[in-house]
C-alpha positions as CSV (number, residue, x, y, z in Angstrom):
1,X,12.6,78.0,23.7
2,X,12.5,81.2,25.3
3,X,11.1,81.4,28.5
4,X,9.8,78.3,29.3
5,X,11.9,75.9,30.9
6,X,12.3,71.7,30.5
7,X,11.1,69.8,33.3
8,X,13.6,66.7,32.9
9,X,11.9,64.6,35.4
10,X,8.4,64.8,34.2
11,X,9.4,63.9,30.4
12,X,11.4,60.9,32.2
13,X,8.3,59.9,34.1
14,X,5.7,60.5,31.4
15,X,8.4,58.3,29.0
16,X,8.6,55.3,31.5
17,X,5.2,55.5,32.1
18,X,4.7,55.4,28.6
19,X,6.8,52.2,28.1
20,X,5.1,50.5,31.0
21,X,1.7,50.7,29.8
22,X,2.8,49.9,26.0
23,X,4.0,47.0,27.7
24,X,1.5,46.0,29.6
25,X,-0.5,46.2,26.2
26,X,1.5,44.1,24.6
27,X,1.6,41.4,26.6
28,X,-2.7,41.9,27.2
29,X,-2.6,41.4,23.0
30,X,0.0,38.3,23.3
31,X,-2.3,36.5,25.4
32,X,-4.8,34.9,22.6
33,X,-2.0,34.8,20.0
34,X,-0.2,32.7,22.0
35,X,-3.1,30.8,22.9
36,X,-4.2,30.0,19.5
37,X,-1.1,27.9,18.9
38,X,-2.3,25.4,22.2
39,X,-4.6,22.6,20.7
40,X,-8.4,22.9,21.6
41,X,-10.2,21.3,24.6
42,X,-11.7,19.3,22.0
43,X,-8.5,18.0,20.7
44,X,-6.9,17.2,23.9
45,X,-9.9,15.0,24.8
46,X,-9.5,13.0,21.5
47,X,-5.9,12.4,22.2
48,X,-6.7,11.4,26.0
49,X,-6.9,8.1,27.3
50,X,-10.0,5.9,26.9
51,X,-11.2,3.5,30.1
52,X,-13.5,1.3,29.6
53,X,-15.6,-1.3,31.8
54,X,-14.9,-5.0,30.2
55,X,-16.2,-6.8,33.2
56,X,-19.9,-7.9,30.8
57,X,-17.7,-8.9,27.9
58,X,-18.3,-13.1,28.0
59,X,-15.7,-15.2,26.3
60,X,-16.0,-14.6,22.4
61,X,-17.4,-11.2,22.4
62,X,-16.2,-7.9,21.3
63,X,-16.3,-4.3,22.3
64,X,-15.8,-1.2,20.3
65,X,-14.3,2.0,21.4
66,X,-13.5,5.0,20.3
67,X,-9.7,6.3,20.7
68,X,-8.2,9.4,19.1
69,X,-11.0,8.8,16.2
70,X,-10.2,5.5,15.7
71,X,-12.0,2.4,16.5
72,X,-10.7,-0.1,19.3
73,X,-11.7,-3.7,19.5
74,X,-11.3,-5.1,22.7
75,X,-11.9,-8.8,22.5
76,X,-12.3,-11.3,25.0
77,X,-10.8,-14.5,23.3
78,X,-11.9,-17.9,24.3
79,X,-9.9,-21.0,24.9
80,X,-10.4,-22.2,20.7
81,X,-9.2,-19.0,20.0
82,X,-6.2,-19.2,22.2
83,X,-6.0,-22.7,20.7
84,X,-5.8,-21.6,17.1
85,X,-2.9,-19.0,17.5
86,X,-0.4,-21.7,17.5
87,X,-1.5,-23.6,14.7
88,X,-1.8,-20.7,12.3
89,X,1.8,-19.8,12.6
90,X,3.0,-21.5,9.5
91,X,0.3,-19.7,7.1
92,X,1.3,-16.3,8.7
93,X,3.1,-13.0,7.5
94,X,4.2,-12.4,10.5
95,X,4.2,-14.6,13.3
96,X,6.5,-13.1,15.8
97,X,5.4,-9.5,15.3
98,X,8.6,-8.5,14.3
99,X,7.2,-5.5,12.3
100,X,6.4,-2.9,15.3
101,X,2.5,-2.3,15.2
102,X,2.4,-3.1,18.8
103,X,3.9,-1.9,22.2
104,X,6.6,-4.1,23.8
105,X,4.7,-5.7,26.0
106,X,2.3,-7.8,23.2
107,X,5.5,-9.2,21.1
108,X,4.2,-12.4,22.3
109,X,2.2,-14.9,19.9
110,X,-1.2,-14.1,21.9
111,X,0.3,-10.1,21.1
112,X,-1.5,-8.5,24.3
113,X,-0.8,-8.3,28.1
114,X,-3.0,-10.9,29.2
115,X,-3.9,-14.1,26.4
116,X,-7.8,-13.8,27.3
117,X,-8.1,-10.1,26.1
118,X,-6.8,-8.6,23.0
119,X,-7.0,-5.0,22.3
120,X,-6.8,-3.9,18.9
121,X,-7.2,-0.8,16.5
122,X,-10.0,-2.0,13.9
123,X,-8.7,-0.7,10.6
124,X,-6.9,-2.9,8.1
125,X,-3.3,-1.9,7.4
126,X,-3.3,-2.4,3.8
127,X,-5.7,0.5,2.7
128,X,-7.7,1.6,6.1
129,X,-10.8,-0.2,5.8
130,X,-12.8,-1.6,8.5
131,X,-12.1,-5.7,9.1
132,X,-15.3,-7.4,10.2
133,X,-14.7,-9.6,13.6
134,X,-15.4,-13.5,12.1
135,X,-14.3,-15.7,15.4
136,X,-16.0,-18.6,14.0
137,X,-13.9,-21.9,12.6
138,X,-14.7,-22.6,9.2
139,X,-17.3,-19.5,8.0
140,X,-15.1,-18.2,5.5
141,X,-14.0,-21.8,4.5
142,X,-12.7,-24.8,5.8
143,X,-9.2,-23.7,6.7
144,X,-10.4,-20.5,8.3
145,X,-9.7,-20.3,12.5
146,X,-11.3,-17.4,13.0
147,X,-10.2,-13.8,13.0
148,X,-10.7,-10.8,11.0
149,X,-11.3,-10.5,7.7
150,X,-11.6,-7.1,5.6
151,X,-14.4,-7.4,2.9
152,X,-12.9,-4.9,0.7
153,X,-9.9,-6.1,-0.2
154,X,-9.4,-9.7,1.1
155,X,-7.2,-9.9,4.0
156,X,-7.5,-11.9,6.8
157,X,-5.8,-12.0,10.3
158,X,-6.2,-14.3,13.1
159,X,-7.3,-14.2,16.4
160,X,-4.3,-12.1,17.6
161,X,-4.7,-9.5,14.7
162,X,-1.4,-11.7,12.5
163,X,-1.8,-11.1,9.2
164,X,-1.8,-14.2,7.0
165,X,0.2,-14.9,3.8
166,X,-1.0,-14.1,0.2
167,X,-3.7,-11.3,1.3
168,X,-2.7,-7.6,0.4
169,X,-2.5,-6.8,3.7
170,X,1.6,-5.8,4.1
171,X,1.4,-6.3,8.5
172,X,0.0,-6.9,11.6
173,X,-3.0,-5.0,13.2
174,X,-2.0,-2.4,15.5
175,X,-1.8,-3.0,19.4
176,X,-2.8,0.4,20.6
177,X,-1.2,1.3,23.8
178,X,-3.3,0.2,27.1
179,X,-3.1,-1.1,30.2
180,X,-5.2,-3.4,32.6
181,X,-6.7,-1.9,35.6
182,X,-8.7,-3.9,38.7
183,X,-11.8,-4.6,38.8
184,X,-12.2,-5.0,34.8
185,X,-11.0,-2.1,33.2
186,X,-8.7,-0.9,30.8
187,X,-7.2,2.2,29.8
188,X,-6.7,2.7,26.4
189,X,-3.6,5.0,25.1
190,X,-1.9,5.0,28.4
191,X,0.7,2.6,29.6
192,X,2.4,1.6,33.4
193,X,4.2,4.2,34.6
């Protein structure tokens, strides 16, 4: 190079500032990659909790929601009803829930946190059909409580979601998770803290 001299500084500055702004770049071009892994606004709001208001619910009746696609029965049980659970226990699968389909707090034989409402997720275990709600004694014979039954393949549970003997059925209905709130309420998929 004759003649011309090498100005060290500027080719150090012009290289750093070359590595700063290829960095800057990169990290500007990162942003929506990495965002694309972070699940959608819509999929965080089906996986979020559910409240609901079950203060016009009268004894007997039943209330569907929707939680994480799924529906949830939420069922205010009358006395017969809380009657029946004990003298089905003998015909059942399951009795004392010992198969986990429920949270800790509904291994009881009423299977919820208070014995007037059960909270359930309405889709048979045996192949995901829908159960129809059938709380009166004797309409599906004259040894039926009341409870669910599934029209598509047979099974029947009671009025805590037990699955009875002999119906293809293998468990229990699943006790989502949920808590009670004041003033009638409950939150669906979200326990006590």
């Amino acid at each position: 190079m004759s003649g011309q001299s090498i100005d060290l500084q500027r080719r150090r500055f012009l290289r750093l500032a070359t590595q700063l702004f290829a960095a800057i770049g990169a990290g500007f071009a990162a942003i929506p990659f990495i965002s694309s892994w972070l699940p959608s606004a819509r999929a965080r709001a089906a996986g979020a909790p559910v409240e609901t208001d079950i203060s016009d619910l009268r004894p007997g009746e039943m209330k569907v929601v929707e939680w994480r696609g799924k529906p949830v029965w939420v069922i205010r049980r009358n006395n017969e009803a809380l009657l029946s659970l004990d003298q089905v226990a003998d015909r059942l699968r399951d009795p004392e829930s010992i198969v986990e389909q429920q949270p800790i707090y509904a291994r009881n034989h009423h299977r919820s946190r208070d014995p007037e409402f059960l909270v359930l997720v309405g889709i048979c275990t045996h192949l995901g059909c829908s159960p129809k709600y059938v709380p009166t004694e004797g309409e599906l014979g004259p040894d039926w409580p009341g409870g669910f039954y599934c029209p598509c393949h047979g099974s029947k549970f009671d009025m805590a979601g037990r699955v009875f003997k002999n119906v293809p059925a293998p468990i229990n209905l699943e006790v989502p998770p949920y808590r009670l709130l004041a003033g009638d309420k409950i939150i669906i998929g979200e326990e006590d803290a």
